[in-house]
C-alpha distance (Angstrom), angle and dihedral (degrees) to the residues before:
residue distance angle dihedral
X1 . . .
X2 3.67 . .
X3 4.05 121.8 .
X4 3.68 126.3 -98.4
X5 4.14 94.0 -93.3
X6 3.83 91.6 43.2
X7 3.76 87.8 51.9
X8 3.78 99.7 46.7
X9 4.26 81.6 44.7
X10 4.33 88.9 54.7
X11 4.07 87.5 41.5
X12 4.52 91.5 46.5
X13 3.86 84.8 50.0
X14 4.10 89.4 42.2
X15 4.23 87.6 52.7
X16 4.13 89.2 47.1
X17 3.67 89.2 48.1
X18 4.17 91.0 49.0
X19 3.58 92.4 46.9
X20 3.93 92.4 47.2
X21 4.08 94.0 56.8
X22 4.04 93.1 40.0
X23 4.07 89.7 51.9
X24 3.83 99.4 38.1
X25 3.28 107.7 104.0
X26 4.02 95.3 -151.4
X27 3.80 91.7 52.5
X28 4.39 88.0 100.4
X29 3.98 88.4 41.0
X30 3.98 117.7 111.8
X31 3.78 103.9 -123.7
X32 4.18 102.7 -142.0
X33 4.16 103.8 -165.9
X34 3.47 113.9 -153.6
X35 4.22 110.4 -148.6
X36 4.04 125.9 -158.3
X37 4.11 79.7 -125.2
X38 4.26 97.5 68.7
X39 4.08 88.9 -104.6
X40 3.94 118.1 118.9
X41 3.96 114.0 -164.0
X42 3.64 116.8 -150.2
X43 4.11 129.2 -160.4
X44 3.82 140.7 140.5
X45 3.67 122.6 -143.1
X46 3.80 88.4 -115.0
X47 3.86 112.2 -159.9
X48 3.46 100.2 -121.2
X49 3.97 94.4 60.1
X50 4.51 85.8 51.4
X51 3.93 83.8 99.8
X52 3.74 105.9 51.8
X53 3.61 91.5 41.9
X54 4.06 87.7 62.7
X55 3.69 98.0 50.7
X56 4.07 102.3 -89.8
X57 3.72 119.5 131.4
X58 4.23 91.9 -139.4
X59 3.65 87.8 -172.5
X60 3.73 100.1 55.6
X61 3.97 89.7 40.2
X62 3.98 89.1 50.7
X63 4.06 86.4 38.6
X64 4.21 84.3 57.2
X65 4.07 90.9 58.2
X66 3.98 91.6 -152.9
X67 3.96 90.5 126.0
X68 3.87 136.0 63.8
X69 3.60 103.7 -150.2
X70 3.91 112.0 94.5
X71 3.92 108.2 -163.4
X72 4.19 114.9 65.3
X73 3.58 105.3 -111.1
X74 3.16 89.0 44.5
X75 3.77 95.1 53.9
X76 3.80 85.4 36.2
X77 4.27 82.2 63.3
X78 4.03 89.3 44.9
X79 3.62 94.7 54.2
X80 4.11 93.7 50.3
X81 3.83 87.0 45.6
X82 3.63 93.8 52.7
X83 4.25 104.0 27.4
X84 3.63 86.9 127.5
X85 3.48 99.5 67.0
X86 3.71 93.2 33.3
X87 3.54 88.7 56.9
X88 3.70 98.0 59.1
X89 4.16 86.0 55.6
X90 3.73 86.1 65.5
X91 3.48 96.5 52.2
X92 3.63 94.9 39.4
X93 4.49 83.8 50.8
X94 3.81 87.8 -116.4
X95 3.51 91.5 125.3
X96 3.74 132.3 9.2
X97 3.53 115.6 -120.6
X98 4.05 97.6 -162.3
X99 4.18 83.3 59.2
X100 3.91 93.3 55.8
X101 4.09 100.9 29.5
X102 3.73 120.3 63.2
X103 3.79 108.2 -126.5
X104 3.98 87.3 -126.3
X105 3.41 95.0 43.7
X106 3.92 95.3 132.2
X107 3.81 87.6 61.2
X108 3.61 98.2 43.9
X109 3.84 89.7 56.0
X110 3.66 88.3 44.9
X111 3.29 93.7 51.8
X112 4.13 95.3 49.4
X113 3.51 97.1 89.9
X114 3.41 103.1 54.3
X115 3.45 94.3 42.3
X116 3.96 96.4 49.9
X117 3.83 93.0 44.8
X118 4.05 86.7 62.4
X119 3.75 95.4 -160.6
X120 3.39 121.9 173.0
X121 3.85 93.9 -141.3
X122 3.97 86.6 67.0
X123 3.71 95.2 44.3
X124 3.52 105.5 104.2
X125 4.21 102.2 -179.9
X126 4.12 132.5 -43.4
X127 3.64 115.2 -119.7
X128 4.13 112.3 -149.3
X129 3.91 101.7 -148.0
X130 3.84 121.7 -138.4
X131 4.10 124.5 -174.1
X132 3.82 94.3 -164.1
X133 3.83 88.4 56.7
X134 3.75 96.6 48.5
X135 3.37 82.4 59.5
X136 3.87 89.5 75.1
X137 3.73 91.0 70.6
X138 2.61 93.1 51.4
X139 3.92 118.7 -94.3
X140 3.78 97.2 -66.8
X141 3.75 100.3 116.7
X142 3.90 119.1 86.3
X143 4.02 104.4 -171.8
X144 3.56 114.1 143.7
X145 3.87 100.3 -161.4
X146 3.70 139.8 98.2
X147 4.02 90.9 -145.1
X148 3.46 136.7 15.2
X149 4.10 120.6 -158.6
X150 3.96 112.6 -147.0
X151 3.50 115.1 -156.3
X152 3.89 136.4 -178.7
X153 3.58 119.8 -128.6
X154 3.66 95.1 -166.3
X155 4.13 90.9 -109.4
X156 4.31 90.0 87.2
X157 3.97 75.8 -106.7
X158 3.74 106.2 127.3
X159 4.03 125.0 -150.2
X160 3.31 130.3 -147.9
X161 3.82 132.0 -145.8
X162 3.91 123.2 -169.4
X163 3.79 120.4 -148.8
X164 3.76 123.0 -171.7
X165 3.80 131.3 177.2
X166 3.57 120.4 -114.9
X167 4.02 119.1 173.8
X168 3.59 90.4 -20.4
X169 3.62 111.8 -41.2
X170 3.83 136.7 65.1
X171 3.81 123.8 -97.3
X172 3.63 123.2 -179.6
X173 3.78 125.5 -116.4
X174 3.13 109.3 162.8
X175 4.21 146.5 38.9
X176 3.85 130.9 170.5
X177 3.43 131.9 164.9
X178 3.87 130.6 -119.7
X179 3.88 109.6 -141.8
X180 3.90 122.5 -145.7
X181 4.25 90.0 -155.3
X182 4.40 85.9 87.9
X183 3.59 118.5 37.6
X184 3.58 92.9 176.7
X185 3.81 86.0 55.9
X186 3.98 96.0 39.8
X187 3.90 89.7 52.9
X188 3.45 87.9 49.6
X189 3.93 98.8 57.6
X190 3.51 87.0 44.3
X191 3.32 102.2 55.9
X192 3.54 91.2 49.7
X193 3.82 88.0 53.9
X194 3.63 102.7 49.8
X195 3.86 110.4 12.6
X196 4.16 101.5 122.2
X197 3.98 85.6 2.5
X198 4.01 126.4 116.7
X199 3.52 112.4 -116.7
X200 3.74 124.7 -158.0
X201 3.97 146.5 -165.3
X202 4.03 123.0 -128.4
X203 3.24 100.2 -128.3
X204 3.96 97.3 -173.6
X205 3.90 132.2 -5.3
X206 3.77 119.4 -142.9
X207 4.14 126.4 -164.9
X208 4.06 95.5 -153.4
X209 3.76 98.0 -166.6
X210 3.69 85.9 56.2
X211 4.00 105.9 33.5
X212 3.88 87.7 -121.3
X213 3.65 112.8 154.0
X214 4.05 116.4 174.1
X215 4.12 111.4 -172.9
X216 3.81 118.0 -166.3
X217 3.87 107.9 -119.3
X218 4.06 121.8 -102.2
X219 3.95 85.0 -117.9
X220 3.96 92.2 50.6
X221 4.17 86.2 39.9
X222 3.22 94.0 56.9
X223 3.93 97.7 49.2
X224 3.90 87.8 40.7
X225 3.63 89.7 56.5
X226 3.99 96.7 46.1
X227 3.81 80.2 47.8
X228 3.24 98.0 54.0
X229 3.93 104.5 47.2
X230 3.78 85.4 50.9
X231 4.22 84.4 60.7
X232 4.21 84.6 42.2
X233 3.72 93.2 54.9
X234 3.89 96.8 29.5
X235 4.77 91.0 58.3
X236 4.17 89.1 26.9
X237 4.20 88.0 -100.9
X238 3.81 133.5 165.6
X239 3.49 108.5 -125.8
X240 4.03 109.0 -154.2
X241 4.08 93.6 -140.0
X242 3.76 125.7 111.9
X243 4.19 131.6 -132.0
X244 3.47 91.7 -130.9
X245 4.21 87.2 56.6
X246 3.03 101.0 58.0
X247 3.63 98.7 42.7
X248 3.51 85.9 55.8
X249 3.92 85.1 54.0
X250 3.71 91.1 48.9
X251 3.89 90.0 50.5
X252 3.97 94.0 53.5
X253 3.56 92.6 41.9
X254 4.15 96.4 56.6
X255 3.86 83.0 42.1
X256 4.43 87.4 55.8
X257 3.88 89.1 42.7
X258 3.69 90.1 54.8
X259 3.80 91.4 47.6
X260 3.81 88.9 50.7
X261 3.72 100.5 43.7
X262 4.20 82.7 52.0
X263 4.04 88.5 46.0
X264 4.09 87.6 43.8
X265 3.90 84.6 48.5
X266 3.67 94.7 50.5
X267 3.81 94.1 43.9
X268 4.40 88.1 54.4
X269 3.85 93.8 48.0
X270 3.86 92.7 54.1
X271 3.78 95.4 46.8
X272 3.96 82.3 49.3
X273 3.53 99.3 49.7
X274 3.91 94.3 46.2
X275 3.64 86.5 55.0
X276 3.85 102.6 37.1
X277 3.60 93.9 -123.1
X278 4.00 134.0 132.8
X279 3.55 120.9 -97.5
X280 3.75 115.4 -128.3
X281 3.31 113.9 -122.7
X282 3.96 113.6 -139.7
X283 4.27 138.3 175.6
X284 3.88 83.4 -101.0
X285 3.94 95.3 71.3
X286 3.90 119.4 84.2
X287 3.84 121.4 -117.0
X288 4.30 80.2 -97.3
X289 3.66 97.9 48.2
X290 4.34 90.2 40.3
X291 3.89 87.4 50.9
X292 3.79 91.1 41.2
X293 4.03 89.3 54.8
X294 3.12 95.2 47.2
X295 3.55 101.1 53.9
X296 3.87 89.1 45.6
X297 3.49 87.4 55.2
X298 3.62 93.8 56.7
X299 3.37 90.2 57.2
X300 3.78 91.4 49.0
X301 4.15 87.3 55.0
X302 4.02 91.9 50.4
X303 3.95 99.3 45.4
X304 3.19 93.8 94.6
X305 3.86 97.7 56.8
X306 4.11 111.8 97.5
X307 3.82 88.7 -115.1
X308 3.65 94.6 111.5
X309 3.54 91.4 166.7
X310 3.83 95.3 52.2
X311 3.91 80.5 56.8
X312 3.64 99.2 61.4
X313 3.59 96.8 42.9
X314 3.69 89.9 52.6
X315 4.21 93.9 41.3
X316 4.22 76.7 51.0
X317 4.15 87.0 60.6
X318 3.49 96.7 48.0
X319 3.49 96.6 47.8
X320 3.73 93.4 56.8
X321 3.56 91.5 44.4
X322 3.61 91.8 53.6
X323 4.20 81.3 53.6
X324 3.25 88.8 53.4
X325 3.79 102.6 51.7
X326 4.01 82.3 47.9
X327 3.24 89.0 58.2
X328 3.54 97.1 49.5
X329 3.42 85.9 51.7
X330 3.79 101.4 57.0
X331 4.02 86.6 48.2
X332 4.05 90.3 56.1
X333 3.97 87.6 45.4
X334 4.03 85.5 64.7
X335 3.36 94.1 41.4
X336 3.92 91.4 57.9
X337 3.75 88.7 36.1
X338 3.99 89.2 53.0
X339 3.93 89.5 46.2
X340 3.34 95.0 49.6
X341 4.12 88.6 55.2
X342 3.82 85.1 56.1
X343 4.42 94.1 44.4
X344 3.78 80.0 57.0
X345 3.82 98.0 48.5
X346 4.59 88.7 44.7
X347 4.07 76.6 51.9
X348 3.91 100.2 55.4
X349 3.90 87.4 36.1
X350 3.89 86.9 51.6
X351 3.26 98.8 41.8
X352 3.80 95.0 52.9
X353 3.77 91.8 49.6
X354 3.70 87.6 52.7
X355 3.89 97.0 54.1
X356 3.92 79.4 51.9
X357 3.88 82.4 58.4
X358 3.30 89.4 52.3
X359 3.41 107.4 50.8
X360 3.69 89.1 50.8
X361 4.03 91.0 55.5
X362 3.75 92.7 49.9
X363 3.87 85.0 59.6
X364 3.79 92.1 47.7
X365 3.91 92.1 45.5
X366 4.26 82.4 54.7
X367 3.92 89.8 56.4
X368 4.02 93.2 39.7
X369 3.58 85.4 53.7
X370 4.07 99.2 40.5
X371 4.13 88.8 47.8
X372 3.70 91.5 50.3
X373 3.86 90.1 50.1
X374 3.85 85.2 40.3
X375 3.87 85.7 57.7
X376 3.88 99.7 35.6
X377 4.18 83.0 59.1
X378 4.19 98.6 40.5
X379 4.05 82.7 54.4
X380 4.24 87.4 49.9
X381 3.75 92.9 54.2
X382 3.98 96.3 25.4
């Protein structure tokens, strides 16, 4: 049991924690996750489950019958309005503290905010959790839940929200967080998490109530994805994300370099030209841009010559050479913007065949599990 000032420390961070979820004003929105596998999850952070994401056993406290309030916030708010005298039942062994206080309490509150906010900058991958392939290492792991949202709290300490499915939708029940401190001990929980599992990426995050919909950039995408098949191969993972994605990914990203080395290009001779400088001409430029430099730079070399005329004539070229490369630059603006159409179309056609995947391993998971009952009962009557 912790002492009086580390108490009244857990029950200040408790209050800011309350007062967080009551004045957010996403706490009521329907959080619709959108996974690189076709499925979306959907879940509220529904009042009544405030408690056991911060570490209190509700049951036990409502079990104990030393408050009035009836619902769990509420009796969450009761409890941090009267800690003092609740302390003084633990000390007296009225009440046992380890039976209403999570022993990781501290991280579970820390780990509240990042968690309610739901942001798909924090989410680091989704984790779709089967029993019949924890079985294949062996039957060590105990997680209850069909998925399991990772996110980044900007520490490298990694949190972990549980989502089950109760009368069709998902509720969750449980969070933890991941600490960066032991990396023999974080490699551990994750393996245990995701060794034989499917791991996905969010691809976009959506507040419903609001018509909020966040997608992760291609550039971010793309090093999510590399990211995440290094954690696939690195814990023996499947990582739900096709070949022919992330070429296409690859393919629109050397397509938005080009635009940007063209834009960078643009940005140099202008700053050259208002100073009267050279530009210098580096492996980064495109045969048009190099040829376009140089020729500027010519021009540069003979302004000082009393051939005024000469000048203009040349200043005349460069002008509609910088057109041109405009030009060129709107036409490989619809050519991304055209192969991005057809990236999204791969995606949809993708996505479909995955849910087909998915249907299929739902049916396998069924026979896993009937064979290993099968099994379990031959060995009973063997």
């Amino acid at each position: 049991m912790p002492s009086k000032y580390e108490f009244e420390q857990i029950i200040i961070k408790l209050e800011e924690a309350v007062k967080l979820y009551k004045n957010a004003p996403y706490r009521y929105n329907e959080n619709k996750i959108y996974l690189s596998n076709g499925q979306i999850l959907e879940f509220m952070f529904k009042p009544q489950n405030v408690p056991h994401l911060l570490g209190i056993n509700i049951g036990n406290l409502k079990n104990s019958k030393i408050l009035i309030a009836t619902k769990p916030l509420d009796m969450l708010e009761e409890l941090i309005l009267r800690y003092t005298a609740i302390y003084q039942k633990f000390v007296r062994g009225e009440l046992s503290y380890s039976d209403i206080f999570s022993p990781y309490i501290k991280e579970k509150i820390d780990s509240f905010e990042t968690i309610l906010k739901c942001d798909i900058n924090d989410i680091y991958f989704v984790s779709k959790y089967s029993l019949s392939r924890a079985y294949l290492n062996g039957e060590r792991n105990n997680y209850g839940c069909q998925y399991y949202i990772a996110f980044n709290d900007g520490k490298s300490n990694i949190s972990l929200l549980g989502l089950k499915k109760s009368e069709g939708e998902y509720f969750y029940s449980t969070s933890s967080i991941i600490s960066s401190q032991d990396e023999q001990i974080t490699n551990k929980i994750l393996r245990d998490l995701i060794e034989n599992q499917q791991i996905m990426m969010v691809n976009c995050v959506g507040k419903k109530n609001i018509n909020s919909y966040n997608y992760l950039k291609n550039a971010d995408k793309l090093a999510m994805a590399q990211s995440l098949s290094n954690l696939a191969d690195k814990f023996d993972s499947h990582l739900i994300l096709s070949n022919d994605f992330i070429y296409s990914l690859k393919k629109l990203m050397s397509s938005y370099e080009k635009e940007l080395k063209v834009q960078n290009f643009i940005s140099k001779l202008i700053l050259a030209i208002s100073k009267g400088r050279k530009v210098n001409v580096d492996s980064s430029f495109d045969q048009t841009c190099s040829e376009l430099a140089e020729t500027y730079n010519i021009y540069v070399q003979k302004s000082s010559k009393p051939d005024m005329q000469e000048d203009l004539e040349e200043l005349k070229k460069l002008k509609a050479e910088l057109l041109l490369a405009q030009q060129k630059l709107t036409e490989q603006e619809r050519i991304i913007a055209d192969k991005d159409k057809k990236i999204k179309e791969q995606e949809n056609k993708i996505n479909s065949q995955q849910a087909q995947l998915d249907a299929q391993q739902t049916s396998i998971d069924s026979l896993t599990d009937f064979k290993n009952e099968a099994f379990q009962l031959f060995k009973k009557y063997q």
